[in-house]
mmCIF file of the N, C-alpha and C atoms, coordinates in Angstrom:
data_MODEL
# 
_entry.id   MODEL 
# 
loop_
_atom_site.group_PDB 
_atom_site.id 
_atom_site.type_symbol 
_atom_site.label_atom_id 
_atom_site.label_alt_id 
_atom_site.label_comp_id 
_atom_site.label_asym_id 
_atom_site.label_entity_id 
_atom_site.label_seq_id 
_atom_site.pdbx_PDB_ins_code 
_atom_site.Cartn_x 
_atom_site.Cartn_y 
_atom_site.Cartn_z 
_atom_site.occupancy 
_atom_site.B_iso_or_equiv 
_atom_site.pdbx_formal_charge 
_atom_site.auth_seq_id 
_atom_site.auth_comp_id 
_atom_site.auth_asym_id 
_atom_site.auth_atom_id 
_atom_site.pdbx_PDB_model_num 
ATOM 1   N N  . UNK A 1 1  ? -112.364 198.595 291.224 1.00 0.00 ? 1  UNK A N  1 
ATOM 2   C CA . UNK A 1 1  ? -112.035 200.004 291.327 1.00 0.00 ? 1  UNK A CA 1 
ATOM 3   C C  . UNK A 1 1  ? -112.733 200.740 290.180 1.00 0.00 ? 1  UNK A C  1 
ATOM 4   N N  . UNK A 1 2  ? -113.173 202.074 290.723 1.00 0.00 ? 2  UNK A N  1 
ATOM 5   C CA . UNK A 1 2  ? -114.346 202.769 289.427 1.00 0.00 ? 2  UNK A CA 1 
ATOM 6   C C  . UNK A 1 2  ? -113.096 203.571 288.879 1.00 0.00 ? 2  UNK A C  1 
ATOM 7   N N  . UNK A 1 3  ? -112.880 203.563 287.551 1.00 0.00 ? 3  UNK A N  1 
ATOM 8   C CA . UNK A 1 3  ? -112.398 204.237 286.500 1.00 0.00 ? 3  UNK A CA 1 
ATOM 9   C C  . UNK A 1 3  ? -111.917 205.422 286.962 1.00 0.00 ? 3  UNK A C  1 
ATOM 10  N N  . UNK A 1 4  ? -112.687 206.399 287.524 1.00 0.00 ? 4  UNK A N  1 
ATOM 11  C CA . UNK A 1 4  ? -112.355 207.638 288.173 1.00 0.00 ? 4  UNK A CA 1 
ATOM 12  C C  . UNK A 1 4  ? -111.208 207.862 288.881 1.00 0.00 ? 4  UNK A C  1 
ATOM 13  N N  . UNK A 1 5  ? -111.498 207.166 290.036 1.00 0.00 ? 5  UNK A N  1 
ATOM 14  C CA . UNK A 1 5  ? -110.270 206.419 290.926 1.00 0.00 ? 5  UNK A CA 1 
ATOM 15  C C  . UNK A 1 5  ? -109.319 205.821 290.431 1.00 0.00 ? 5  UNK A C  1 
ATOM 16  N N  . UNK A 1 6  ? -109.078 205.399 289.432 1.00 0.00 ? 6  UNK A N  1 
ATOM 17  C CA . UNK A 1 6  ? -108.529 203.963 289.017 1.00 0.00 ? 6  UNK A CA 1 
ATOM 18  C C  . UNK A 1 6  ? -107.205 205.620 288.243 1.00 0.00 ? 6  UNK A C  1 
ATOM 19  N N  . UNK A 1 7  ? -108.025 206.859 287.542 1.00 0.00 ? 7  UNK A N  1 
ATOM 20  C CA . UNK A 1 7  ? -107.477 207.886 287.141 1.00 0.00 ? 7  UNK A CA 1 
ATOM 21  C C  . UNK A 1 7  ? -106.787 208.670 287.863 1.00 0.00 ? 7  UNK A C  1 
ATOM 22  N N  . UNK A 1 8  ? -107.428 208.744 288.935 1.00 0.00 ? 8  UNK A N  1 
ATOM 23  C CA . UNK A 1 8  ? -106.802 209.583 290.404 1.00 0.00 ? 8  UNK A CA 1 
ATOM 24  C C  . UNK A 1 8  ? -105.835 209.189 290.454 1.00 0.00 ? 8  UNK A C  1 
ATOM 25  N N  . UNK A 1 9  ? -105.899 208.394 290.945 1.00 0.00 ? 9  UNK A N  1 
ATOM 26  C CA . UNK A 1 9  ? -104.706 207.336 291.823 1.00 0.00 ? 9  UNK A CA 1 
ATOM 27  C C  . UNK A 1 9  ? -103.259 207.055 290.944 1.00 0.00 ? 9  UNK A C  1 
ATOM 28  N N  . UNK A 1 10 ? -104.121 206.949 289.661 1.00 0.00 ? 10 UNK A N  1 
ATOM 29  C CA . UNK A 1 10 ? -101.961 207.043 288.514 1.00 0.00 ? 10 UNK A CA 1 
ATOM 30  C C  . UNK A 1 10 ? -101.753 208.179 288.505 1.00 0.00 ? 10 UNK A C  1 
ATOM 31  N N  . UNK A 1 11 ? -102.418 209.339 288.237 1.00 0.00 ? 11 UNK A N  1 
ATOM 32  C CA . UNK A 1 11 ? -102.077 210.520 288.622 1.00 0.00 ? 11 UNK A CA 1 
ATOM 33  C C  . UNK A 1 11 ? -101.112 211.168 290.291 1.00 0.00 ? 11 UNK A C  1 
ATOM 34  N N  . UNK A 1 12 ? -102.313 210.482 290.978 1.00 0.00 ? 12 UNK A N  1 
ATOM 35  C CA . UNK A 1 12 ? -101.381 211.139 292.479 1.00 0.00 ? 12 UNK A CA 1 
ATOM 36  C C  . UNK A 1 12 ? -100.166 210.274 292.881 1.00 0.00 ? 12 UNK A C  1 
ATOM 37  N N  . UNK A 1 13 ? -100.036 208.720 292.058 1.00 0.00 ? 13 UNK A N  1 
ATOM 38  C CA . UNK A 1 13 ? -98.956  208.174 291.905 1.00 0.00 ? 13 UNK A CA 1 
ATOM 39  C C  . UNK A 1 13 ? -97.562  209.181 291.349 1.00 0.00 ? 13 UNK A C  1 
ATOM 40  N N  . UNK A 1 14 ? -97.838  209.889 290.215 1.00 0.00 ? 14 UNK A N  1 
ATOM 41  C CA . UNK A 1 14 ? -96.747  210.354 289.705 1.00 0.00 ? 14 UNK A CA 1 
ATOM 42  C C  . UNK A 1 14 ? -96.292  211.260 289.997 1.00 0.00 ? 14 UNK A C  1 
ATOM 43  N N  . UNK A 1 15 ? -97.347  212.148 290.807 1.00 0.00 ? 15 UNK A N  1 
ATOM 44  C CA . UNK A 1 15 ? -97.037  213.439 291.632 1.00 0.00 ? 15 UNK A CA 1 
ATOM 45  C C  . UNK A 1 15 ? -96.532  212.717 292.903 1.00 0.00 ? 15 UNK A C  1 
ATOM 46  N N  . UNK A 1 16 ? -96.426  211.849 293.268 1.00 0.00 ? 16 UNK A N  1 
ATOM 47  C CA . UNK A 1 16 ? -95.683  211.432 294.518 1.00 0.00 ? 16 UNK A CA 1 
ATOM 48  C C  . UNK A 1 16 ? -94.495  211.257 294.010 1.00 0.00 ? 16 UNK A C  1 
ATOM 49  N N  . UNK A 1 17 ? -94.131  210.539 292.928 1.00 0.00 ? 17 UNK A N  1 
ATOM 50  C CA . UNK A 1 17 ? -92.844  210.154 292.576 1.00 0.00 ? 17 UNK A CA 1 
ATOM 51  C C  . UNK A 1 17 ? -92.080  211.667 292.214 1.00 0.00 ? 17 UNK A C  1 
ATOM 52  N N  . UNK A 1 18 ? -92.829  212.281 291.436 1.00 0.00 ? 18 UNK A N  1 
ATOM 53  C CA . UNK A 1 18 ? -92.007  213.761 291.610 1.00 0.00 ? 18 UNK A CA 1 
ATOM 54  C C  . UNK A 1 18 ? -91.884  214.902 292.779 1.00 0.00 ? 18 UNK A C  1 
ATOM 55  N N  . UNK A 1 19 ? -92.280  214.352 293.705 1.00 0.00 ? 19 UNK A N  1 
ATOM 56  C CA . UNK A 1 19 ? -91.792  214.785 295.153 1.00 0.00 ? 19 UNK A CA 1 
ATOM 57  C C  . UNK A 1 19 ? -92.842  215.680 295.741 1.00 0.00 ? 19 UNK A C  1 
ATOM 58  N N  . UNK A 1 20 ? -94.080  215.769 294.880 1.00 0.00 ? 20 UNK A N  1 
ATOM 59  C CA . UNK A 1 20 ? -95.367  216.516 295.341 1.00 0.00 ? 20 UNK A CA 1 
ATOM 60  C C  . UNK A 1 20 ? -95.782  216.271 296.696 1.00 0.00 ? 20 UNK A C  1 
ATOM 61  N N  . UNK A 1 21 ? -96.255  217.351 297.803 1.00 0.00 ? 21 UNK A N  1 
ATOM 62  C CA . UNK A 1 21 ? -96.678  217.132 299.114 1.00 0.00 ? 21 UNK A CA 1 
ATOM 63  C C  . UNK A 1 21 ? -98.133  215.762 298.671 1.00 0.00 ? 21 UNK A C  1 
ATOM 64  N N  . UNK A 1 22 ? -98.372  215.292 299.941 1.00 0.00 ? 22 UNK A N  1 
ATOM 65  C CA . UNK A 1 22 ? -99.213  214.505 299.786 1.00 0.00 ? 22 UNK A CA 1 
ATOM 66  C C  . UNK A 1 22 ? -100.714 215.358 299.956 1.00 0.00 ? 22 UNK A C  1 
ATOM 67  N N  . UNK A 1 23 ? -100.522 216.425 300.717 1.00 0.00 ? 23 UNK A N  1 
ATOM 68  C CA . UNK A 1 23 ? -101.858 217.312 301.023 1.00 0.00 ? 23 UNK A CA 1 
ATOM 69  C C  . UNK A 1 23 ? -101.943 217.887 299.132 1.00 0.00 ? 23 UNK A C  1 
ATOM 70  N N  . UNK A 1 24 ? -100.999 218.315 298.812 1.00 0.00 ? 24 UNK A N  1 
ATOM 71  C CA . UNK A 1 24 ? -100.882 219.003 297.367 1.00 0.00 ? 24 UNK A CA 1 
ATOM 72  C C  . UNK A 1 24 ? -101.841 217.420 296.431 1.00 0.00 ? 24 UNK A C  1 
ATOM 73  N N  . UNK A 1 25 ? -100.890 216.749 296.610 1.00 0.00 ? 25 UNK A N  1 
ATOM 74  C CA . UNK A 1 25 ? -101.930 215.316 295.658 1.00 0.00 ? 25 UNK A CA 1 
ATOM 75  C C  . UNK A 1 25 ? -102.831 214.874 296.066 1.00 0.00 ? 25 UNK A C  1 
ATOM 76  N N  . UNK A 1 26 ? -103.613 215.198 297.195 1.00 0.00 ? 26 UNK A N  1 
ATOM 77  C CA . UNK A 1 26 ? -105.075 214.699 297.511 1.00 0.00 ? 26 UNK A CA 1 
ATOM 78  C C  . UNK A 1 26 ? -106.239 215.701 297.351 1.00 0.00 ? 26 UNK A C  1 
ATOM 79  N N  . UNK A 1 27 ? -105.150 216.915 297.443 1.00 0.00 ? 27 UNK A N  1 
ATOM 80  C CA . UNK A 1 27 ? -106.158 217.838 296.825 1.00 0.00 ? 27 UNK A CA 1 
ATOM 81  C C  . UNK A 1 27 ? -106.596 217.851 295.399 1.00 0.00 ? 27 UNK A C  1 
ATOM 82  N N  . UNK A 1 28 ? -105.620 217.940 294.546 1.00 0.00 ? 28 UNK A N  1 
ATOM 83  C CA . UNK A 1 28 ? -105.828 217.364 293.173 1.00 0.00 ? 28 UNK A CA 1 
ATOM 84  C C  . UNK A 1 28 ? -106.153 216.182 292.695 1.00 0.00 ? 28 UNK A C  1 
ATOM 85  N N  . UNK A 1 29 ? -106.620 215.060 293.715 1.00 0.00 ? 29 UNK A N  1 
ATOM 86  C CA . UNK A 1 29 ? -107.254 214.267 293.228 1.00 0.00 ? 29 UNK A CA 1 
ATOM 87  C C  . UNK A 1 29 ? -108.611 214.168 293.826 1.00 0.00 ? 29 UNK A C  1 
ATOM 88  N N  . UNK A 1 30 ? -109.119 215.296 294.238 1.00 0.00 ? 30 UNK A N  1 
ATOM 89  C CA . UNK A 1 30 ? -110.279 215.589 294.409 1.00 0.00 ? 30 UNK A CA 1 
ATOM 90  C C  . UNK A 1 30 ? -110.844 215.462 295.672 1.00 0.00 ? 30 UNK A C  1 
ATOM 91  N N  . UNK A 1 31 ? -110.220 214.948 296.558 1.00 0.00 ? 31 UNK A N  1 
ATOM 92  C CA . UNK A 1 31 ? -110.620 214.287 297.983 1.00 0.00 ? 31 UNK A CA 1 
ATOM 93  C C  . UNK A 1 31 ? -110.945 215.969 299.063 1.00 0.00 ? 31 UNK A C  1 
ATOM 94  N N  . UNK A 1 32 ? -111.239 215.426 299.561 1.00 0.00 ? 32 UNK A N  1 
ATOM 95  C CA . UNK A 1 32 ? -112.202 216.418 300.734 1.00 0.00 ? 32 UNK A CA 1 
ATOM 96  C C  . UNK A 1 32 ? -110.682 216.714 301.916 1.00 0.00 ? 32 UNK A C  1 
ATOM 97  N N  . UNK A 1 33 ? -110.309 215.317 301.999 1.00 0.00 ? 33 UNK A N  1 
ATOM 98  C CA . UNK A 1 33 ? -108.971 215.316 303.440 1.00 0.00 ? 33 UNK A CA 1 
ATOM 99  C C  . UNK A 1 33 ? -107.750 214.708 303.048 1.00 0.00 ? 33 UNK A C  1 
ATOM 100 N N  . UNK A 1 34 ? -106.488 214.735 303.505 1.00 0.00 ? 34 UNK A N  1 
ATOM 101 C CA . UNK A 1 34 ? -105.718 214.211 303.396 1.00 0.00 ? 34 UNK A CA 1 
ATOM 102 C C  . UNK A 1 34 ? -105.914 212.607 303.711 1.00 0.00 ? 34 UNK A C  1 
ATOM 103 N N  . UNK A 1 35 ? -106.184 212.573 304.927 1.00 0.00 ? 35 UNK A N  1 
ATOM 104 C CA . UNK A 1 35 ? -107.089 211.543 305.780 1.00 0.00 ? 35 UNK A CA 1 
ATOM 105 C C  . UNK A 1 35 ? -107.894 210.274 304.361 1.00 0.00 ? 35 UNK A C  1 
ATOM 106 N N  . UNK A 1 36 ? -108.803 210.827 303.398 1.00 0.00 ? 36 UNK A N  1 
ATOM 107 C CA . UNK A 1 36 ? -110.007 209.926 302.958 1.00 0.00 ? 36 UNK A CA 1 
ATOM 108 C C  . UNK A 1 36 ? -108.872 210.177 301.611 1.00 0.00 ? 36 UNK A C  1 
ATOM 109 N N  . UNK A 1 37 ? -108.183 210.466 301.277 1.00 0.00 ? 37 UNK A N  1 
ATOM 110 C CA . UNK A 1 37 ? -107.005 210.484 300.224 1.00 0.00 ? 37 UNK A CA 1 
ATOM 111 C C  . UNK A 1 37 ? -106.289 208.851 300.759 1.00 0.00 ? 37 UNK A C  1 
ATOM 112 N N  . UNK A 1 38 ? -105.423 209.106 302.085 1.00 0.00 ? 38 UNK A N  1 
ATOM 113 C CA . UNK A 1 38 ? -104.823 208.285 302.172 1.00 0.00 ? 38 UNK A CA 1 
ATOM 114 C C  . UNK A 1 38 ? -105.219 206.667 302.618 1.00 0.00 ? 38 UNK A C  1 
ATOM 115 N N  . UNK A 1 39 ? -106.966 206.938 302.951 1.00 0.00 ? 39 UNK A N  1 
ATOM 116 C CA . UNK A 1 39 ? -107.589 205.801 303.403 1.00 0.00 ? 39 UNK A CA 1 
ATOM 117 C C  . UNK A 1 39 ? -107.810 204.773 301.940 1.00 0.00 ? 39 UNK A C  1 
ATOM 118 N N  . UNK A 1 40 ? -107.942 205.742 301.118 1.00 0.00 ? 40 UNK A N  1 
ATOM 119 C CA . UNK A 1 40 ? -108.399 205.302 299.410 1.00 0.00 ? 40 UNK A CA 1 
ATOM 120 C C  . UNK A 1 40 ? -106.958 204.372 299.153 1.00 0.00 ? 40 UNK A C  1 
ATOM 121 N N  . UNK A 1 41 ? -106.132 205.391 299.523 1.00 0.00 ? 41 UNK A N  1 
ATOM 122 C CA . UNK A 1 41 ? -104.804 204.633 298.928 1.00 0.00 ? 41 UNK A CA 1 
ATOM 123 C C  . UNK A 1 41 ? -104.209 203.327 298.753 1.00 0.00 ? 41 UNK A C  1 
ATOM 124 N N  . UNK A 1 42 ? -104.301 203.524 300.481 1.00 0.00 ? 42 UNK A N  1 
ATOM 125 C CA . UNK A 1 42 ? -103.899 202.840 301.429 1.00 0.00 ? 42 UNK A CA 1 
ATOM 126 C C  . UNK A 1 42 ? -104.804 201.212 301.357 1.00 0.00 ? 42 UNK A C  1 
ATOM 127 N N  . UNK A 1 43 ? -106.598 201.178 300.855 1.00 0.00 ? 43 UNK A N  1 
ATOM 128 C CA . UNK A 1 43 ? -107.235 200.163 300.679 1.00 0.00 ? 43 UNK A CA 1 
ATOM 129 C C  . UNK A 1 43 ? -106.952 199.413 299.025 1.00 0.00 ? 43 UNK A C  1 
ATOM 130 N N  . UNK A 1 44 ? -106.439 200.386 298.531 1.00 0.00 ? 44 UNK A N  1 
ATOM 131 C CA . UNK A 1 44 ? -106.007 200.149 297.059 1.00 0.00 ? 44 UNK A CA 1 
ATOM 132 C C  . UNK A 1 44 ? -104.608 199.510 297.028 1.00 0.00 ? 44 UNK A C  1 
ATOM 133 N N  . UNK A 1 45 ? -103.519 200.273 297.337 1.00 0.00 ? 45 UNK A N  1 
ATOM 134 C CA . UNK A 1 45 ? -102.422 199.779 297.618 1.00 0.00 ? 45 UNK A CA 1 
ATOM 135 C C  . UNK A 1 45 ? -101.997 198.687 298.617 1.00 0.00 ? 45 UNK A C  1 
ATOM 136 N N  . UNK A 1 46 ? -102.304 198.716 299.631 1.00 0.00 ? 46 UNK A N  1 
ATOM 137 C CA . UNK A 1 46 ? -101.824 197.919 300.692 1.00 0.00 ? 46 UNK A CA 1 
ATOM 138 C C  . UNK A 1 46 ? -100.439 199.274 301.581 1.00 0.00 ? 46 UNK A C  1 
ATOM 139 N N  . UNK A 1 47 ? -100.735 200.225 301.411 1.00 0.00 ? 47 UNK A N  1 
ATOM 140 C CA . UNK A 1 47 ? -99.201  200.969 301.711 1.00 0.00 ? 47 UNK A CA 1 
ATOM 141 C C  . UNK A 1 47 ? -100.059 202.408 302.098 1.00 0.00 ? 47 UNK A C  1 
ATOM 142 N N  . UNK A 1 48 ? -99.765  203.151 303.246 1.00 0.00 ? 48 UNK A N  1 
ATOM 143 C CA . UNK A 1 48 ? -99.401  204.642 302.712 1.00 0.00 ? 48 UNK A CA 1 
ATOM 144 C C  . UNK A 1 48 ? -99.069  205.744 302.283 1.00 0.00 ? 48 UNK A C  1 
ATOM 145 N N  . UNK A 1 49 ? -99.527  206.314 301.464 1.00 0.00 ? 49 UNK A N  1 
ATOM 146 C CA . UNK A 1 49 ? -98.791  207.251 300.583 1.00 0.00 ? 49 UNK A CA 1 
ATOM 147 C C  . UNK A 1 49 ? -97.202  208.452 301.017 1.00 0.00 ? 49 UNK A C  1 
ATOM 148 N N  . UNK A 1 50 ? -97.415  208.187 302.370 1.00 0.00 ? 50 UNK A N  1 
ATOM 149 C CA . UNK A 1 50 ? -95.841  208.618 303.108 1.00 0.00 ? 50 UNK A CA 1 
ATOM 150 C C  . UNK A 1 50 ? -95.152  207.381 303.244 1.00 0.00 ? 50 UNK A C  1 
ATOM 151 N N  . UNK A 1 51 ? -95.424  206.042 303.288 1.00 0.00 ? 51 UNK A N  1 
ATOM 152 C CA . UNK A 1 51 ? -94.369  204.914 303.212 1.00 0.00 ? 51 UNK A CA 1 
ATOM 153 C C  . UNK A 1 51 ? -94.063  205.158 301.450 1.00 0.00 ? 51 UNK A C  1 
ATOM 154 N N  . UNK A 1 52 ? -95.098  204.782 300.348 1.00 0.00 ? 52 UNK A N  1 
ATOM 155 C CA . UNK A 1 52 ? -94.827  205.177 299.027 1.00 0.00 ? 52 UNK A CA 1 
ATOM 156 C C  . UNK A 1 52 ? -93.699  206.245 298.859 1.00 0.00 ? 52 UNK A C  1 
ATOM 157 N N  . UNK A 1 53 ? -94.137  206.904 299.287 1.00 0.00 ? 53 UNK A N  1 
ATOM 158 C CA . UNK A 1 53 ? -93.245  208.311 299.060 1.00 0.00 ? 53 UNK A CA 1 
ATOM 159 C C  . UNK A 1 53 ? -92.010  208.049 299.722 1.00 0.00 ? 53 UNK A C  1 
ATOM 160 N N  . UNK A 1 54 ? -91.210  207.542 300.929 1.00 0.00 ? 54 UNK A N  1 
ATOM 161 C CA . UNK A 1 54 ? -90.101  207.266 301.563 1.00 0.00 ? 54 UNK A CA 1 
ATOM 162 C C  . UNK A 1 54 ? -89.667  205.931 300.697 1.00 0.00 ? 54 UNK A C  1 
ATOM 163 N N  . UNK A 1 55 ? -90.261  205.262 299.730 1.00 0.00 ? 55 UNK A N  1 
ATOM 164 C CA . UNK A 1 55 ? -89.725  203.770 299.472 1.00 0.00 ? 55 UNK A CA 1 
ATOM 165 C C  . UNK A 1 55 ? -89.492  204.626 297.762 1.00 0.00 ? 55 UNK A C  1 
ATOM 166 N N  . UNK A 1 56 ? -89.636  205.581 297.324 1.00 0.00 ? 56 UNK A N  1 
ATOM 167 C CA . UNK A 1 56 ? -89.490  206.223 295.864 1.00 0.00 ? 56 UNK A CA 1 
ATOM 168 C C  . UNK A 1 56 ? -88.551  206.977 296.071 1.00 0.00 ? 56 UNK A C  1 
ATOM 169 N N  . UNK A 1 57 ? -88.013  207.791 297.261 1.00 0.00 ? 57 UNK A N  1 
ATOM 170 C CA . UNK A 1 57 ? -86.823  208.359 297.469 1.00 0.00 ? 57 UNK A CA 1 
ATOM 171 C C  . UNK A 1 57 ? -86.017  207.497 297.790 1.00 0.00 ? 57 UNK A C  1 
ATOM 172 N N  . UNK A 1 58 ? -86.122  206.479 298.451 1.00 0.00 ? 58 UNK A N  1 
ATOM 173 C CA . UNK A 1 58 ? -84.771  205.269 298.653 1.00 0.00 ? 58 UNK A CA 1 
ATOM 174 C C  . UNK A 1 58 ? -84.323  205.001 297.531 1.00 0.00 ? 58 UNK A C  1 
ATOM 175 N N  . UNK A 1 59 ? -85.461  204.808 296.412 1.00 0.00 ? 59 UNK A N  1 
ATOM 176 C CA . UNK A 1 59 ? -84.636  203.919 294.721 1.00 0.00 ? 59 UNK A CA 1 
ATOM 177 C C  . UNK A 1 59 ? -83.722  204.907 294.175 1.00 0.00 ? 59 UNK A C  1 
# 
């Protein structure tokens, strides 16, 4: 993972945990779509950032 990304991604992590839309955190992490936001994620994580987000409101 390139550094950049590696920055994005703890970032749009924490804006998920504080209840940020996911369109709101892919925009701020620079991405073009919600779509190539959640494809990034999703190959990084193993998860999508709306399962993330439903498994951070359960805790």
């Amino acid at each position: 993972m390139h550094w950049r990304q590696h920055v994005r991604l703890a970032r749009a992590l924490s804006q998920i945990c504080q209840g940020h839309a996911i369109k709101t955190v892919a925009r701020d992490a620079d991405y073009a779509s919600c779509s190539a936001f959640s494809s990034m994620f999703h190959r990084v994580l193993g998860i999508t950032p709306t399962h993330y987000m439903k498994q951070v409101i359960e805790r």
